[in-house]
C-alpha positions as CSV (number, residue, x, y, z in Angstrom):
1,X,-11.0,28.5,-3.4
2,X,-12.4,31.3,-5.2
3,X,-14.4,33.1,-2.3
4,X,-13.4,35.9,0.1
5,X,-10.9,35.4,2.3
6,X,-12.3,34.7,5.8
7,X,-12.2,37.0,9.2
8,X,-11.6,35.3,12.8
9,X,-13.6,35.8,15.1
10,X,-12.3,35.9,18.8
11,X,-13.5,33.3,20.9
12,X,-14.5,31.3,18.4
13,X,-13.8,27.2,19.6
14,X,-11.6,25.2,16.5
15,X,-13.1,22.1,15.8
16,X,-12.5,20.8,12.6
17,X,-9.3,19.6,10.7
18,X,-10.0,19.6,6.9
19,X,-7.7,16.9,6.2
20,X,-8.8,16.6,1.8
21,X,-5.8,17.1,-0.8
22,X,-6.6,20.3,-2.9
23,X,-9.0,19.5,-5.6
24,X,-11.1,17.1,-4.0
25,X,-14.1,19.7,-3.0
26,X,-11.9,21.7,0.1
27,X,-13.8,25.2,-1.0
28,X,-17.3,23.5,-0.7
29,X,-16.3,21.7,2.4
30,X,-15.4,24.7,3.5
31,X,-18.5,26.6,2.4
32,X,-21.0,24.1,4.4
33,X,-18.6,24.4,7.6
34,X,-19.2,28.1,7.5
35,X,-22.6,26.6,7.7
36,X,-22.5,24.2,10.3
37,X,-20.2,25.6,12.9
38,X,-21.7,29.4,12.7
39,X,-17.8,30.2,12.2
40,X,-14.7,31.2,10.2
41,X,-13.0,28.4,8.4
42,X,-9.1,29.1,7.3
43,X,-9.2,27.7,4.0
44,X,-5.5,27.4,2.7
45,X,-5.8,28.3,-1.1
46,X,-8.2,31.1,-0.6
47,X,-6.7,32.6,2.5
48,X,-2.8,32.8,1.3
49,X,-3.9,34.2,-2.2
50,X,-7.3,36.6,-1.3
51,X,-6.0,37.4,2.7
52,X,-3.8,40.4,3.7
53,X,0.2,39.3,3.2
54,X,0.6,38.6,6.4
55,X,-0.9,35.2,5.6
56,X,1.1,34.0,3.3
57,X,3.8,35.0,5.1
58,X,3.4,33.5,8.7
59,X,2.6,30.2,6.7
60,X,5.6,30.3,4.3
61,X,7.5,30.7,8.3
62,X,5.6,27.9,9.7
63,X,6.4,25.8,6.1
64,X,9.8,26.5,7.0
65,X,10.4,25.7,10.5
66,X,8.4,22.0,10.2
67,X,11.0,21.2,6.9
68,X,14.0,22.3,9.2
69,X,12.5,19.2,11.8
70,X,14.1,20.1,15.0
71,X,12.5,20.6,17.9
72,X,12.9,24.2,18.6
73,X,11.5,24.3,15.4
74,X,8.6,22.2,15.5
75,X,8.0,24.0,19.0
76,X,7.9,27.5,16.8
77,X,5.5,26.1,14.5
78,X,2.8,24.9,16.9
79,X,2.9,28.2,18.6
80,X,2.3,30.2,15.1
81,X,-0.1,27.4,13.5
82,X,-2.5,28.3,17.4
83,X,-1.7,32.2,16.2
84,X,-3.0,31.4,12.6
85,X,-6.1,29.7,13.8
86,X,-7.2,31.4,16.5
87,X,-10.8,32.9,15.8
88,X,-10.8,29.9,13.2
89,X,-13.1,26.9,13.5
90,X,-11.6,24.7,11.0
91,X,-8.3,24.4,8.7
92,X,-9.3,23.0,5.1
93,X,-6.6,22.5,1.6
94,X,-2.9,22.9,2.1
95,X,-0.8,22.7,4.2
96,X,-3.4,22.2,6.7
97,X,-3.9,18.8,5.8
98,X,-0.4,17.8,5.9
99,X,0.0,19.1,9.3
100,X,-2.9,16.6,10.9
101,X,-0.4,15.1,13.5
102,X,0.8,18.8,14.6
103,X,-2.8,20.1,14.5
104,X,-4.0,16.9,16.3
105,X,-1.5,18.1,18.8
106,X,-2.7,21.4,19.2
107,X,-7.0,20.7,19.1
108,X,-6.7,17.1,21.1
109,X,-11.0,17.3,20.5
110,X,-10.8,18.1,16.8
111,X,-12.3,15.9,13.9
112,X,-10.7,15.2,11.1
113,X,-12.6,15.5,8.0
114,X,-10.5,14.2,4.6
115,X,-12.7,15.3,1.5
116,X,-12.0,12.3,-1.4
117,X,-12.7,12.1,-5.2
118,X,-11.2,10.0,-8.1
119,X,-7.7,9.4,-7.6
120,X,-7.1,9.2,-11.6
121,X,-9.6,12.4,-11.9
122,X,-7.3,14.2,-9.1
123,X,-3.9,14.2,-10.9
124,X,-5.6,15.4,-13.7
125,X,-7.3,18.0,-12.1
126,X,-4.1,18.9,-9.8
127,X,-1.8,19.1,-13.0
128,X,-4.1,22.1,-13.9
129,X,-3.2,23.9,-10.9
130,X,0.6,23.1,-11.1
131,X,0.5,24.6,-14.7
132,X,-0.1,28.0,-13.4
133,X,2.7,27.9,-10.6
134,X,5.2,26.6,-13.9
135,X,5.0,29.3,-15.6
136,X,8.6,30.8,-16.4
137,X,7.1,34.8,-15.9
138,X,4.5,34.3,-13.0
139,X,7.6,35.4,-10.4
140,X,8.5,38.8,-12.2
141,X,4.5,39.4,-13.0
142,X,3.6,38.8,-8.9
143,X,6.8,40.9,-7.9
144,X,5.1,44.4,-7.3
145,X,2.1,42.8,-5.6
146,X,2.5,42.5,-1.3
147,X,1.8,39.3,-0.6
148,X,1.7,37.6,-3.6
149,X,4.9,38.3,-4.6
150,X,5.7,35.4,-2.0
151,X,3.9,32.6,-3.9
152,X,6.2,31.2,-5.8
153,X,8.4,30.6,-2.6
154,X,5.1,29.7,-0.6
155,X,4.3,26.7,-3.6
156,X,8.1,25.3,-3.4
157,X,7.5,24.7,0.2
158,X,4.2,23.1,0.1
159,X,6.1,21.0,-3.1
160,X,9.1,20.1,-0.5
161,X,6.1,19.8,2.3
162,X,5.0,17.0,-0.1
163,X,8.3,15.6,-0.8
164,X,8.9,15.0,2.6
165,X,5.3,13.0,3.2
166,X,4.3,11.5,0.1
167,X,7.8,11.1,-1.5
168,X,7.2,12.7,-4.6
169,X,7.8,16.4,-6.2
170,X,4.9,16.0,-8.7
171,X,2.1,14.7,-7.6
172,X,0.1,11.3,-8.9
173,X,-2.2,9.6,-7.9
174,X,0.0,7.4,-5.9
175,X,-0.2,10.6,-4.1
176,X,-3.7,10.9,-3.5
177,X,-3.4,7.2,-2.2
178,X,-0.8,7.5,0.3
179,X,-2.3,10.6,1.7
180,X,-5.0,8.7,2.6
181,X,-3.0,5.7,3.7
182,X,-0.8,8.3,5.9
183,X,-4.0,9.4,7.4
184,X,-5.2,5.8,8.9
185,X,-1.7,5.9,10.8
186,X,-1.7,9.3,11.8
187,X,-5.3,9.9,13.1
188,X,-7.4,7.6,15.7
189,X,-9.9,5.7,13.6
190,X,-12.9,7.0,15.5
191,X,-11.6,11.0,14.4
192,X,-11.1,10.1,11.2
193,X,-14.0,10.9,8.1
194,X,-14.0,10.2,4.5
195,X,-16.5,12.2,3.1
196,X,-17.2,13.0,-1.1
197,X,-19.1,16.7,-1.3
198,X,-21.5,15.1,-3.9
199,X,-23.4,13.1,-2.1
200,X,-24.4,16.4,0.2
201,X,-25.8,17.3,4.0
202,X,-26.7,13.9,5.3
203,X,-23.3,12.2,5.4
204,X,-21.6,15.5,6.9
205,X,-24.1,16.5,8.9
206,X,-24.5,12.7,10.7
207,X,-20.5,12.7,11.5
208,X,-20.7,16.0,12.9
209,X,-24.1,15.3,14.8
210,X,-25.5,18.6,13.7
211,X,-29.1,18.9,11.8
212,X,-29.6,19.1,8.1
213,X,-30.2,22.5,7.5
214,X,-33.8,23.5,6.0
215,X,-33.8,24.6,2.5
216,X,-30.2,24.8,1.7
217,X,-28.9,22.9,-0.9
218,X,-25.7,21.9,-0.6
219,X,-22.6,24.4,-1.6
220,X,-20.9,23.4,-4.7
221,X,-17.5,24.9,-5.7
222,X,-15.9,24.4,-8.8
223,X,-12.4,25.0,-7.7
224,X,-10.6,24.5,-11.5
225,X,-13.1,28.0,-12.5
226,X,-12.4,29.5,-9.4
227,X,-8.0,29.0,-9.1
228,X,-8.7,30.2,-13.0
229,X,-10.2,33.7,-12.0
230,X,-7.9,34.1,-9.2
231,X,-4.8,33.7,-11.1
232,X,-6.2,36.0,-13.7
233,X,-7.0,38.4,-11.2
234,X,-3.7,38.5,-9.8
235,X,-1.6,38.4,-13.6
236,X,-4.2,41.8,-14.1
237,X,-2.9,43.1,-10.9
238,X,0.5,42.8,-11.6
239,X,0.7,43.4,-15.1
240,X,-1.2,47.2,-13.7
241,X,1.1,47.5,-11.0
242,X,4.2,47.4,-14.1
243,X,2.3,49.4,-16.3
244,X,2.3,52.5,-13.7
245,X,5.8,51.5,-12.5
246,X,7.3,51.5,-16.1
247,X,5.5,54.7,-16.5
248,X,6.3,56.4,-13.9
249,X,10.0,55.8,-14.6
250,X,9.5,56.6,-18.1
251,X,8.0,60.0,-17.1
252,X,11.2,60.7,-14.2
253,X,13.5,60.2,-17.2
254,X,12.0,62.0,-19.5
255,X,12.4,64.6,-16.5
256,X,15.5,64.4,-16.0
257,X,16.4,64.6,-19.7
């Protein structure tokens, strides 16, 4: 998370499923992919808080129609998860990698590629990001904002999202370790990678089959300073966006007086 918000590119072929819980190097998977496959990646905390509000949007609807579980619905969902994607050539962070078996579905060729850390260092690192989402005046801050005024709503259907996989509302690192356990069922062994971002090019590059690339270090993202700056970006927006509101009501009233 943290850089721009990706384009799509038409007739660009989807090949990758970023399968990695949040916090476990998704924005510098995603940064090397951009790399590797000379494409667009859709990465989920990046796209839904820097992308137009249409994104947020069509995912919160897509969020919506796999909790209701039928099969009209599930039906609606596929056909707006292909919209989404197309000019995409990977899905990394949420909800893309709790929707493996419906992407699986959808890109029969795709590899899945689940980015993995520390468990115990991942619910610490998570509860960082759930302490922004918990804050009592985020809602009322976001309101004025297109888009963003949806992601309250959008984060209590990735938490019921969760709920409905991993069996818990907050997150542990019992999480973290049925995620991956979910993954072996869900996913063909030979589709499935582990990889960890620090040890670099080589290991990605070899389950990909694609060349190490010359004089190019490695992209590191630190997503906890990056989901910081965001979220104070978007608390400056707001707060401006009330500022001018409040005064131009101020100024109508004084009018009117």
């Amino acid at each position: 998370m943290g850089q721009k918000a990706s384009l799509p590119q038409p007739g660009t072929r989807f090949q990758i499923i970023g399968a990695g819980l949040p916090r476990t190097g998704t924005a510098s998977l995603t940064m090397a992919l951009e790399t590797l496959l000379d494409g667009p990646i859709w990465h989920g905390g990046t796209q839904t808080t820097l992308g137009p509000p249409s994104q947020i949007k069509a995912w919160g609807r897509i969020l919506r129609h796999w909790l209701a579980g039928t099969v009209p619905d599930r039906s609606a969902a596929l056909k707006l998860i292909e919209h989404e994607l197309d000019g995409y050539a990977a899905i990394t962070d949420c909800p893309g990698g709790q929707l493996v078996p419906e992407l699986l579905e959808l890109y029969p060729t795709a590899k899945v590629i689940c980015t993995v850390r520390d468990p115990i260092k991942w619910e610490k690192s998570l509860d960082q990001v759930r302490g922004f989402t918990l804050m009592w005046c985020i809602q009322a801050i976001l309101l004025p904002l297109p888009g963003m005024r949806h992601f309250i709503s959008y984060c209590t259907l990735l938490r019921d999202q969760w709920v409905e996989i991993y069996g818990e509302a907050i997150p542990t690192r019992q999480t973290y370790i049925r995620h991956i356990s979910w993954l072996k069922e869900v996913v063909p062994e030979d589709r499935l990678v582990f990889f960890d971002v620090r040890d670099g090019w080589e290991p990605l590059c070899e389950a990909l089959d694609k060349e190490v690339p010359k004089d190019l270090p490695f992209p590191h993202v630190n997503d906890g300073d990056a989901i910081g700056e965001v979220a104070k970006l978007h608390v400056r927006r707001g707060l401006t966006r009330w500022a001018i509101i409040l005064t131009c009501v101020a100024a109508a009233v004084a009018y009117i007086v």
